[in-house]
C-alpha positions in Angstrom: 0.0 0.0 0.0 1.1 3.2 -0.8 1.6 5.9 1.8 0.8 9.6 1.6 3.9 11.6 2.2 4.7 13.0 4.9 2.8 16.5 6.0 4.5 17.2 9.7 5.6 20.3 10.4 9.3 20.8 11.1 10.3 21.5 14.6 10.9 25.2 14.0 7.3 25.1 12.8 6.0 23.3 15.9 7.9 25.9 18.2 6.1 28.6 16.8 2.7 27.0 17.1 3.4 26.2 20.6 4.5 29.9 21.5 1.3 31.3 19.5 -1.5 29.1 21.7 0.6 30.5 25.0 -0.5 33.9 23.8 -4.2 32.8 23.6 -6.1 33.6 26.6 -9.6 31.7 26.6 -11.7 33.7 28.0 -14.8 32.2 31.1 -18.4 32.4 30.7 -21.3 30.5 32.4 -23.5 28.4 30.7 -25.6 26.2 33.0 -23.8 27.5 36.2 -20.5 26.2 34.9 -17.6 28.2 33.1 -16.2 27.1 29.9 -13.6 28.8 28.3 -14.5 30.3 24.4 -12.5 31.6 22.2 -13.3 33.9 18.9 -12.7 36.8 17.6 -15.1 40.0 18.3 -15.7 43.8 16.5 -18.1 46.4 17.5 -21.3 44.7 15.9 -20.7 41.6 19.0 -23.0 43.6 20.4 -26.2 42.3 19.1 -27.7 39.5 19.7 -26.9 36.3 17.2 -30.0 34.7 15.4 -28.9 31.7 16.7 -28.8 32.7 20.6 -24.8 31.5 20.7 -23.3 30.5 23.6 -19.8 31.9 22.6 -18.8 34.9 24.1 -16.2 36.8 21.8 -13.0 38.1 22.9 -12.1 41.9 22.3 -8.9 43.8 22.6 -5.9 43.3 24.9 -7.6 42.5 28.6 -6.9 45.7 30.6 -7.0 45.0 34.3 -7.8 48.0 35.3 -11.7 47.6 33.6 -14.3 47.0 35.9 -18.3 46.3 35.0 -21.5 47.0 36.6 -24.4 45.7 36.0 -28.2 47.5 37.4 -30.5 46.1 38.8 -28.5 43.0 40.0 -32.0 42.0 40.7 -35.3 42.3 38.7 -38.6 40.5 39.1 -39.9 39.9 36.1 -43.8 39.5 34.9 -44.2 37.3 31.6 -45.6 40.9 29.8 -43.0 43.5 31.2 -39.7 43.8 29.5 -37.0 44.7 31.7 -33.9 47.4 31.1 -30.6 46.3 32.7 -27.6 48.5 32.3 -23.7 48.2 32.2 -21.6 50.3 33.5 -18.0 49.8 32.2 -15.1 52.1 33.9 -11.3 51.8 33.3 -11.6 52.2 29.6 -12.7 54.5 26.6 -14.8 51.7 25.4 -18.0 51.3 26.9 -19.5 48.3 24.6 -20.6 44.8 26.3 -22.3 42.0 24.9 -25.0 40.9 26.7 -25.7 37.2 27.3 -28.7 35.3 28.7 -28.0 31.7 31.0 -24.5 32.0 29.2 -25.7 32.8 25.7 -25.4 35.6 23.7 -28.6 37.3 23.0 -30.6 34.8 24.7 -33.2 32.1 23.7 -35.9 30.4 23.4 -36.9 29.1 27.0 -34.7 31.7 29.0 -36.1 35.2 27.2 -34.0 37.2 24.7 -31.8 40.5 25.5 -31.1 43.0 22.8 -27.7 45.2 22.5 -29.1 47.7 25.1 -29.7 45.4 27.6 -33.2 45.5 27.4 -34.7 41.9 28.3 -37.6 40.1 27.2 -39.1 37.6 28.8 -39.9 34.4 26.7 -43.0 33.4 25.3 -43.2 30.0 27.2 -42.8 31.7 29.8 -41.9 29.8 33.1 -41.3 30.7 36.6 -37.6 30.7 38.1 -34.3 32.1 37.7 -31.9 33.4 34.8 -28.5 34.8 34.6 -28.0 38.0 32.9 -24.5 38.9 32.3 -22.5 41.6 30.6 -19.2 41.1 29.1 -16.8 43.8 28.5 -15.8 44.2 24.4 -12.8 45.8 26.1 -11.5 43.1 27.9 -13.9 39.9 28.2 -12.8 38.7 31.1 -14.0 41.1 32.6 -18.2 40.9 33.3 -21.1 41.5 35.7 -24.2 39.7 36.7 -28.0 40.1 37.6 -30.7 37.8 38.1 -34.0 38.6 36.0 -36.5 36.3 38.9 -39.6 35.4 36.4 -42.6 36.1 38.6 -46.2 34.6 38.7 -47.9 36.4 40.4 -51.2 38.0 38.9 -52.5 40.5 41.6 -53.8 41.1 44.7 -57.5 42.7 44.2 -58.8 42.5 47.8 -58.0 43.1 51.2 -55.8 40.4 52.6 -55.3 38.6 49.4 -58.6 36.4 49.3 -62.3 36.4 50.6 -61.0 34.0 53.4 -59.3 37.0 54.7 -56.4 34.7 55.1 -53.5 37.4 54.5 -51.2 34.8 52.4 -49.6 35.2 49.3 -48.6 31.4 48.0 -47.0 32.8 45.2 -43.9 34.8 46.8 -41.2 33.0 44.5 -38.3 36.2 45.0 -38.7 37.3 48.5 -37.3 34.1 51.1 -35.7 33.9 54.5 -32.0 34.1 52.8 -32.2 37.2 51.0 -34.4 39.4 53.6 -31.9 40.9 55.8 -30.8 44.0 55.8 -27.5 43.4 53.5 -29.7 42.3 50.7 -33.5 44.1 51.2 -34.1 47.4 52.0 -36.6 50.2 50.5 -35.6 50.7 47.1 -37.9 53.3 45.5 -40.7 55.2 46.9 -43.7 57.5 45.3 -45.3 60.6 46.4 -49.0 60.1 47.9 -51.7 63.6 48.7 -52.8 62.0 52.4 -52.9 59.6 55.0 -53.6 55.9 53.9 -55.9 53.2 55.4 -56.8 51.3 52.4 -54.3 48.4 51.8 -52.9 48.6 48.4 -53.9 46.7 45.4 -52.0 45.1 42.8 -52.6 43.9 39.1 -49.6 42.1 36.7 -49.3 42.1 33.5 -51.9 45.0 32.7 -51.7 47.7 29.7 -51.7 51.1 29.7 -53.4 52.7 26.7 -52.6 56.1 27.4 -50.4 56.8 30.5 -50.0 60.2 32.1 -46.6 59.3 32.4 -44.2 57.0 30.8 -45.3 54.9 27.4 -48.4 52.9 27.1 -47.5 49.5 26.9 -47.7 46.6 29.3 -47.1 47.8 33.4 -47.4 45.9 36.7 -49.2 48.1 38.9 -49.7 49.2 42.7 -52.4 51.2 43.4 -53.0 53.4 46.5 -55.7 55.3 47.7 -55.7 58.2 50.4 -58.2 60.1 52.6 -57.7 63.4 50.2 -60.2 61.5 47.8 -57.2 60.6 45.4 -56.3 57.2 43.7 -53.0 56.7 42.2 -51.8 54.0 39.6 -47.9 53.7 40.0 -45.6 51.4 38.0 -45.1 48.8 40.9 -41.5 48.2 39.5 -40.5 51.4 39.9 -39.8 52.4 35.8 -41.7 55.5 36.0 -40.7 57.5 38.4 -42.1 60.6 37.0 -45.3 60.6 38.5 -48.3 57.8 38.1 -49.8 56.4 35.1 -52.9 57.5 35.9 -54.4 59.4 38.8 -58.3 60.4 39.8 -58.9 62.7 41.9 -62.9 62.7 43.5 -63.0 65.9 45.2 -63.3 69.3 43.6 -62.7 71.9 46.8 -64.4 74.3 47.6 -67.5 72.4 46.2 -66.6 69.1 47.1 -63.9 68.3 49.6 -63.1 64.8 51.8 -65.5 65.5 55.1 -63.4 66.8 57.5 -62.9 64.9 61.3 -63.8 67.4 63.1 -66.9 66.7 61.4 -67.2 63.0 62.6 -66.0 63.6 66.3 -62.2 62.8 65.6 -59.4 64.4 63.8 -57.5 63.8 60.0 -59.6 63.9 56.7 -62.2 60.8 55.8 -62.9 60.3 51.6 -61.5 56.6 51.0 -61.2 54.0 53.8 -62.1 50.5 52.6 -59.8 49.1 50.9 -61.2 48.7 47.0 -61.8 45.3 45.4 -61.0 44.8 41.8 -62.8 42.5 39.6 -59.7 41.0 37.5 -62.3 39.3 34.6 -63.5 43.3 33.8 -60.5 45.1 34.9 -62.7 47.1 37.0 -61.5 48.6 40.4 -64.7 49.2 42.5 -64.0 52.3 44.8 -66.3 54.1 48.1 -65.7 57.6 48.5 -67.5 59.6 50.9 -67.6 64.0 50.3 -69.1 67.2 52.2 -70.5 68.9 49.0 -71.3 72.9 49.0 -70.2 73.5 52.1 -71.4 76.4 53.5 -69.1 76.4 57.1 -66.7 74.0 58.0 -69.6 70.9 58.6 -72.7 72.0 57.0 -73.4 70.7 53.5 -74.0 67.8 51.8 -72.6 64.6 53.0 -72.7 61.9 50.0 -71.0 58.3 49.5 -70.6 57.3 46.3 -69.8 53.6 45.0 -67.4 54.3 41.6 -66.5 51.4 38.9 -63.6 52.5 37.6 -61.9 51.1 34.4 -58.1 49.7 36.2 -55.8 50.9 32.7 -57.4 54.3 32.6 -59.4 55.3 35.8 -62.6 55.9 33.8 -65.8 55.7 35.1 -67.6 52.5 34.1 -71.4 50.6 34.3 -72.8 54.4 34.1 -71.2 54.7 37.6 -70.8 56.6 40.2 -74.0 56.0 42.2 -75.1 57.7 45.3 -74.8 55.1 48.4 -79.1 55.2 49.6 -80.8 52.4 51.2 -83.7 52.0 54.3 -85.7 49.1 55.9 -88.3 49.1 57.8 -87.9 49.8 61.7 -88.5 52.1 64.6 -84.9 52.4 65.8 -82.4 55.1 66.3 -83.1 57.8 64.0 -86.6 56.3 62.2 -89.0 58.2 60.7 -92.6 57.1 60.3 -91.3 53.6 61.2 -88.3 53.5 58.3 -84.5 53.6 59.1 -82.6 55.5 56.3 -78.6 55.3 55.7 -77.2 58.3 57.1 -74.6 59.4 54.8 -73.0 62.4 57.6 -72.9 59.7 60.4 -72.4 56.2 59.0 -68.5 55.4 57.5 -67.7 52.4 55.6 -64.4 50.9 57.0 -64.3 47.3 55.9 -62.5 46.2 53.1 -64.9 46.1 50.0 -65.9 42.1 49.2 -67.1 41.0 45.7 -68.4 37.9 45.8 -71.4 35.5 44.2 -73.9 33.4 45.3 -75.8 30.8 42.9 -78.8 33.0 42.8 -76.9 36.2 41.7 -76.3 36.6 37.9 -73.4 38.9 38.5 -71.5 39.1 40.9 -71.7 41.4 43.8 -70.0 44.6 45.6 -70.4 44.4 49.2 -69.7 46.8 51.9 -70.2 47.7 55.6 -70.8 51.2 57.4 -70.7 52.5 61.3 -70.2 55.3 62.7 -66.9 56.8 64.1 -66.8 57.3 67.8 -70.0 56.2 67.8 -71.8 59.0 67.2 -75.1 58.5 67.6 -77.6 58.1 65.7 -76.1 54.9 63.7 -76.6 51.3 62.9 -74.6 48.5 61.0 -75.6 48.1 56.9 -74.2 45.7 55.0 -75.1 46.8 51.3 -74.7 44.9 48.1 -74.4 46.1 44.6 -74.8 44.3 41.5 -71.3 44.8 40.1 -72.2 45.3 36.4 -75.2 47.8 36.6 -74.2 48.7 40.2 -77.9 48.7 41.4 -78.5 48.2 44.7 -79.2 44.9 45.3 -78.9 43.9 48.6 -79.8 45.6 52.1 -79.3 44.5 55.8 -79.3 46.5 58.5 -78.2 45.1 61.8 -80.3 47.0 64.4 -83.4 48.3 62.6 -85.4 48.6 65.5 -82.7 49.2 68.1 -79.4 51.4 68.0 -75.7 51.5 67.0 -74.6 47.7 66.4 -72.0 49.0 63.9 -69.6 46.6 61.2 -66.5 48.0 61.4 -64.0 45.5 61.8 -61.0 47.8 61.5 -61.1 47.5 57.7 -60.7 44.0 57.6 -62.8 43.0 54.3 -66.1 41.5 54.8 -65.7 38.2 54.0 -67.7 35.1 52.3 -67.0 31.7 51.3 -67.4 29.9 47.9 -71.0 29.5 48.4 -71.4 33.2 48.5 -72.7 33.5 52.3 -71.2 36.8 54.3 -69.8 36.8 58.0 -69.0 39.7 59.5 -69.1 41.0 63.3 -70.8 43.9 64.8 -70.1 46.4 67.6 -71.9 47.7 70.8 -75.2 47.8 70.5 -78.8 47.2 71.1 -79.6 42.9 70.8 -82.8 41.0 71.9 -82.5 38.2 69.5 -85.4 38.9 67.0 -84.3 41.7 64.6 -81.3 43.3 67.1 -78.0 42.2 66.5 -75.2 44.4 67.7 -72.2 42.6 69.6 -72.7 39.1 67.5 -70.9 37.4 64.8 -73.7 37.3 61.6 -73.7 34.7 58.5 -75.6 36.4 55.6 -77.0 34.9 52.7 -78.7 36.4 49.8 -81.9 34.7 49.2 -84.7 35.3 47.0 -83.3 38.8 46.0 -82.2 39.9 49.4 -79.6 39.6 52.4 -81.0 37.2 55.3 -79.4 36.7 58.5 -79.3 32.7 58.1 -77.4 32.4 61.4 -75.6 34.0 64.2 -73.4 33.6 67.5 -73.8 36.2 70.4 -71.4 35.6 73.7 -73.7 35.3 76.6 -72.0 38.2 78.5 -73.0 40.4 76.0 -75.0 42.9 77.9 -71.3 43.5 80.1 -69.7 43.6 76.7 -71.8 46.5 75.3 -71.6 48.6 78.5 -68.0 48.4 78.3 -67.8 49.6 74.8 -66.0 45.9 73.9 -66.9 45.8 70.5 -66.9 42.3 68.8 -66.3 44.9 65.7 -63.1 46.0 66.6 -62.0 42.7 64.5 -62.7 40.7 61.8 -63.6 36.8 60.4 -60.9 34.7 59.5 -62.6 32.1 57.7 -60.2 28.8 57.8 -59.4 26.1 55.2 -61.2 22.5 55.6 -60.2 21.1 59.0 -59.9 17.7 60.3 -61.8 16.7 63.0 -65.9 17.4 63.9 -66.3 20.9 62.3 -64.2 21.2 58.9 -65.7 24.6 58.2 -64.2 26.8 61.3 -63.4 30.3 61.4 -61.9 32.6 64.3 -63.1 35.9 65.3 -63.0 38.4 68.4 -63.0 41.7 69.8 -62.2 44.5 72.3 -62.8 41.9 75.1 -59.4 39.7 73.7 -61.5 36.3 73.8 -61.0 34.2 70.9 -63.9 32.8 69.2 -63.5 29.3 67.2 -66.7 29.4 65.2 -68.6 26.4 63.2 -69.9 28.3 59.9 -72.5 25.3 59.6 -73.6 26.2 63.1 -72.3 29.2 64.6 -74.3 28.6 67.6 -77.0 31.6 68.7 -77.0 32.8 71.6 -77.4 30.6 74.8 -76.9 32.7 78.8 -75.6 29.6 80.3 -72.7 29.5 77.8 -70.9 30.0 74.8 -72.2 26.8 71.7 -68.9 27.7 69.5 -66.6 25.5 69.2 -63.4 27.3 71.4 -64.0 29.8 73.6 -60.4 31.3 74.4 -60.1 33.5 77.4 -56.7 34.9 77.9 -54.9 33.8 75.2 -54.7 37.7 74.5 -54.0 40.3 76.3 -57.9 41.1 77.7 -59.2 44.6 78.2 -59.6 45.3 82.2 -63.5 46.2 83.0 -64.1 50.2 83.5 -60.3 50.9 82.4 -59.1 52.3 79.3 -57.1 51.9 76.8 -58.7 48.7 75.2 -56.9 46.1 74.8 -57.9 42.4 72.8 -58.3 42.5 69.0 -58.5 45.1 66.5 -58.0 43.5 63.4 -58.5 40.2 62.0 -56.4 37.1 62.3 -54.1 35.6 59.3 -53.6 31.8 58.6 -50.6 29.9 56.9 -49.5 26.0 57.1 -51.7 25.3 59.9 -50.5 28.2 61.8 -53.2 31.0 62.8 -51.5 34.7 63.6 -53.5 36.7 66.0 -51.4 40.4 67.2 -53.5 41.6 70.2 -53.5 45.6 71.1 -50.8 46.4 72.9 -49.5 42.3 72.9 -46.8 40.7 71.7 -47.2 39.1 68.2 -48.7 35.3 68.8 -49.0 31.9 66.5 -51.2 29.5 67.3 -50.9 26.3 65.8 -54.0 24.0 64.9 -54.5 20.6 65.7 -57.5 18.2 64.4 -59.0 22.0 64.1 -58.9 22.7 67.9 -56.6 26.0 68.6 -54.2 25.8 71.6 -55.7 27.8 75.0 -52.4 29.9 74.6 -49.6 30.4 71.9 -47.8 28.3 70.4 -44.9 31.0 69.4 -45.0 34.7 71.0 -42.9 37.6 69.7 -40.8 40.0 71.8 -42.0 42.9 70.9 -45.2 44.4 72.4 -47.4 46.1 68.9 -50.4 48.0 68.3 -52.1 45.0 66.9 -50.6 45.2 63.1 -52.7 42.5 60.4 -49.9 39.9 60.0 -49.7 39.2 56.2 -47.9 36.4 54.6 -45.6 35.6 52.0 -44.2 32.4 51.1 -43.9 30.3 47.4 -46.6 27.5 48.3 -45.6 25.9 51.0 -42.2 27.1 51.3 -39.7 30.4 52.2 -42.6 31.9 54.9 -42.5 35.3 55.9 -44.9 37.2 58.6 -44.4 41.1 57.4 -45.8 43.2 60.1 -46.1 47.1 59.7 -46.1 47.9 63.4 -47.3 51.4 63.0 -45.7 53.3 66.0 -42.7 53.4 68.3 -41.2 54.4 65.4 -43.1 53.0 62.7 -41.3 49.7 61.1 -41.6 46.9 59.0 -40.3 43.8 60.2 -40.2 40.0 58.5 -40.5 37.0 60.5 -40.3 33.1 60.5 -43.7 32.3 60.3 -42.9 29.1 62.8 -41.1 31.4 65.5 -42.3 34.7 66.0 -39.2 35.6 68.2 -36.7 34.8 64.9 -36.4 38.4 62.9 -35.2 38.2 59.6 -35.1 42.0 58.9 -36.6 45.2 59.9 -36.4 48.3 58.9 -34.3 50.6 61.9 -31.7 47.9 61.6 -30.4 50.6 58.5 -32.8 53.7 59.4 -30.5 56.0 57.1 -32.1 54.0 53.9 -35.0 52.0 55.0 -37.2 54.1 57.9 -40.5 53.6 57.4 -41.7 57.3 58.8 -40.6 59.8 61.9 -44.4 59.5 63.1 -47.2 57.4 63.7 -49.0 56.0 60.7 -52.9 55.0 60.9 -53.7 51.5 61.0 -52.7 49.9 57.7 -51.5 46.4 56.1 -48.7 46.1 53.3 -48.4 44.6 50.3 -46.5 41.5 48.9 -46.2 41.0 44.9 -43.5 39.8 42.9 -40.3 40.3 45.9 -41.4 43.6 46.5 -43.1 45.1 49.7 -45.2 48.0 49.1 -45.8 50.0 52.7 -48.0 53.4 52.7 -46.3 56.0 54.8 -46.4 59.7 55.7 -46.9 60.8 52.2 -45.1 58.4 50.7 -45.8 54.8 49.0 -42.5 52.8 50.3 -41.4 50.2 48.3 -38.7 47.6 49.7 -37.4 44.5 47.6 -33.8 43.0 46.9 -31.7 45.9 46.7 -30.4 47.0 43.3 
């Protein structure tokens, strides 16, 4: 057989070769959390992303080690609409160019989103919760490079008060914020946004929605916070912080001198009153359903008009919608406080709606409904509890009860805690101090409405037997609200807790809350003590003013002026005291919940004086602190003063905390 000549180089030509690859440097990149060394050739148009999403990242001039690159945000929750800008910063060199790369490749692909020569990142299209690696490489010198993380969110929105109609508090869906990265080296307050008044409405949150016609920024696709304040204003922000400017859209519902928020001195206390409850949006309409009460034509500081108004209000513009707003009018029959020729009418100067609006549908309502509930402040007399229903897509009134028609006062408060319901469509809510004789009078109880046969019937109630020493000591059951719980194991699977001024717990059946009975309590757990009780003829009040939170079992009740407790459930029984107690005594802050299903828990809790703070716990042991906000007042303070009683928000790893004129957003820190 014949052989091909010989082709090998000569030693002189091997020498050469060798001393040419020693000049090489092949340059690291990631690609599946591993480096891998590349090597190439690169010129200014690297930049851009290839067609083919290549994993090869190209090799510029002579490395320069005195080149350093930036990267902002190093952290970025992103919605499966929103793009996302990140931004290089190169120093050390006249060249500023980097190529962008996505999980290791340049320009992206497919499953992990797509990144243009800008840096501006696009989600992809099968879109995926989790985690990918930006990363920007200089053109100057490629071993030098920066990375961020772009956290693909799921979370669509928060559109009532405490999450869900359960009232449970609990965001499942929390897959940025965890017990690792909340502490004050990685999480602090990271933007904040300019607000007319004080807040009491918990803020509302909507992913993925567009903008048609912004007042600031461009229309397009926006995740968004909203806020509302007691100057009659709503604001739509850009919840991630992109326009900074001012809000996308803003209404304002006052028009002074003609129509201004009714002023406190008005009402027996101090501040301005327009919004309270927090709104509920209706996500399958993208309509935000507001209550705003007014003193119109005023002709001294508290004579005019008083008027509450129910709006529907188009979420991407703030228009009016269903012909709305209507006036907020309603009697029934009765010869109580206030009647007139034997009717009780809605008094628009002394009731105030304070509970968290509740949309919710029963088998017999063709649309569902708008719910809310009105009682006076400081009890100013005369007043009853409504609970009022409107058909959410002509926003007739639908639905009327009145909890003391033929009595007095009896009030549904709750603290703004949202009125809640179950799936079946029945209400539960709790009332204040007032008149009860167990026939049409049912102030201090726990009631279970249901609409039937086109209106609101009390279809079963629970009043503690000490009732009579409750309402003379001004202990309203109303001072909290219903927690309804998930299925339980043992004889009552449908529980919920409740409780008021007097700090008792009440464990309730919702097939049978029980009635009343004066030789004891027919609830399941009657919990004396547990709390920190209010003392008979001695002020302040103690017990609960707000409503209790629920996660993994756990139930979270913060008593006024109490430490922070957990109690834990078993076969549906609670324990007679906590199972976990913090160290810190509160004013009774709403504990709200973050956590991604079953996993990385967080209790937030906006303890609103002392100085105000935000602080993030282990849901299992209220005494471990992961963060709060004086451990770095300089950057993360919440205010210098006392803020009114108010929950945050948790969306897509950010926290959104109304202040002193200021909506204060904390997350990973950029």
């Amino acid at each position: 057989m014949k052989r091909a000549p010989s082709t090998s180089p000569s030693p002189f030509v091997i020498v050469l070769i060798v001393l040419a690859m020693a000049a090489v440097t092949l340059p690291l990149h990631k690609v599946s959390g591993k480096d891998v060394a590349t090597s190439g050739g690169v010129t200014a148009a690297s930049a851009a992303p290839s067609s083919h999403g290549s994993s090869t990242e190209l090799k510029g001039s002579k490395p320069d080690s005195g080149i350093t690159v930036t990267v902002s945000p190093r952290h970025a929750p992103v919605t499966s609409m929103v793009t996302q800008q990140f931004t290089a910063t190169v120093k050390g060199t006249s060249n500023p160019a980097v190529t962008w790369y996505v999980d290791g490749r340049q320009g992206g692909y497919k499953n992990g989103g797509t990144i243009d020569a800008t840096g501006l990142y696009t989600p992809p299209a099968n879109f995926v919760v989790g985690a990918h690696i930006i990363k920007a490489v200089s053109q100057a010198d490629n071993t030098k490079l920066a990375r961020a993380t772009a956290n693909l969110v799921g979370y669509a929105g928060m559109y009532t008060n405490k999450n869900d109609n359960a009232r449970t508090g609990q965001n499942l869906q929390e897959t940025v914020l965890t017990p690792t990265n909340v502490n004050v080296k990685t999480f602090g307050r990271v933007f904040s946004f300019p607000i007319d008044e004080v807040v009491v409405a918990q803020p509302l949150y909507v992913a993925n929605l567009y903008i048609p016609n912004p007042l600031n920024g461009s229309p397009g696709y926006h995740n968004v916070v909203y806020v509302a304040t007691e100057n009659g204003t709503l604001y739509a922000y850009d919840a991630d912080g992109k326009v900074l400017q001012g809000p996308l859209w803003q209404d304002s519902f006052i028009n002074p001198p003609n129509v201004i928020p009714v002023p406190g001195v008005c009402l027996n206390t101090l501040g301005k009153w327009s919004i309270t409850p927090t709104p509920v949006i209706d996500p399958t309409t993208n309509t935000m359903y507001v209550e705003v009460r007014t003193l119109e034509n005023p002709t001294d500081q508290c004579t005019g008009t008083y008027v509450h108004r129910l709006h529907a209000l188009d979420i991407t513009t703030g228009q009016e919608k269903f012909g709305g707003p209507v006036v907020v009018q309603a009697s029934v029959p009765g010869t109580g406080a206030g009647s007139v020729d034997g009717t009780v009418a809605f008094d628009p100067h002394l009731e105030n709606s304070r509970p968290g609006l509740l949309l919710s549908q029963s088998a017999q309502d063709q649309n569902s409904v708008v719910y809310m509930g009105t009682a006076s402040i400081e009890d100013t007399e005369p007043f009853h509890g409504w609970v009022l229903g409107f058909d959410s897509q002509t926003l007739a009134l639908k639905y009327v009860f009145c909890t003391t028609p033929d009595g007095k006062a009896g009030g549904v408060w709750q603290m703004g805690a949202g009125l809640a319901a179950d799936a079946d469509g029945n209400l539960f809510v709790q009332t204040g101090n007032g008149t009860f004789d167990n026939l049409s009078d049912f102030g201090v109880s726990v009631l279970k409405l249901t609409p039937n046969n086109g209106s609101l019937v009390l279809s079963d109630y629970y009043t503690p037997n000490n009732y009579a020493f409750v309402d003379r000591q001004d202990w309203d059951v109303s001072s909290g609200g219903i927690l309804l719980l998930p299925d339980q194991p043992g004889n009552y699977p449908h529980l919920m807790v409740g409780g008021g001024k007097e700090g008792t717990i009440y464990l309730m059946n919702r097939d049978n809350l029980g009635g009343y009975n004066a030789q004891g309590n027919n609830i399941v757990q009657y919990l004396v003590g547990a709390i920190r009780p209010s003392v008979a003829n001695h002020l302040p009040y103690y017990g609960i003013w707000n409503a209790a939170s629920y996660f993994q079992g756990n139930v979270y009740i913060n008593g006024q002026f109490d430490y922070p407790k957990m109690f834990t459930l078993n076969s549906g029984l609670l324990p007679t005291t906590a199972t976990s107690t913090g160290t810190i005594i509160m004013d009774s802050p709403v504990a709200i919940i973050s956590a991604n299903g079953t996993q990385d828990g967080i209790v937030w809790l906006l303890q609103r004086d002392g100085p105000p703070t935000l602080r993030a716990y282990n849901p299992n042991d209220l005494t471990q602190e992961y963060y709060d906000t004086n451990q770095n007042p300089k950057r993360d303070k919440v205010a210098y003063i006392g803020l009114h009683r108010v929950n945050p928000l948790v969306a897509n790893g950010r926290v959104y905390v109304p202040a002193i004129n200021r909506l204060k957003v904390y997350g990973l820190l950029p």
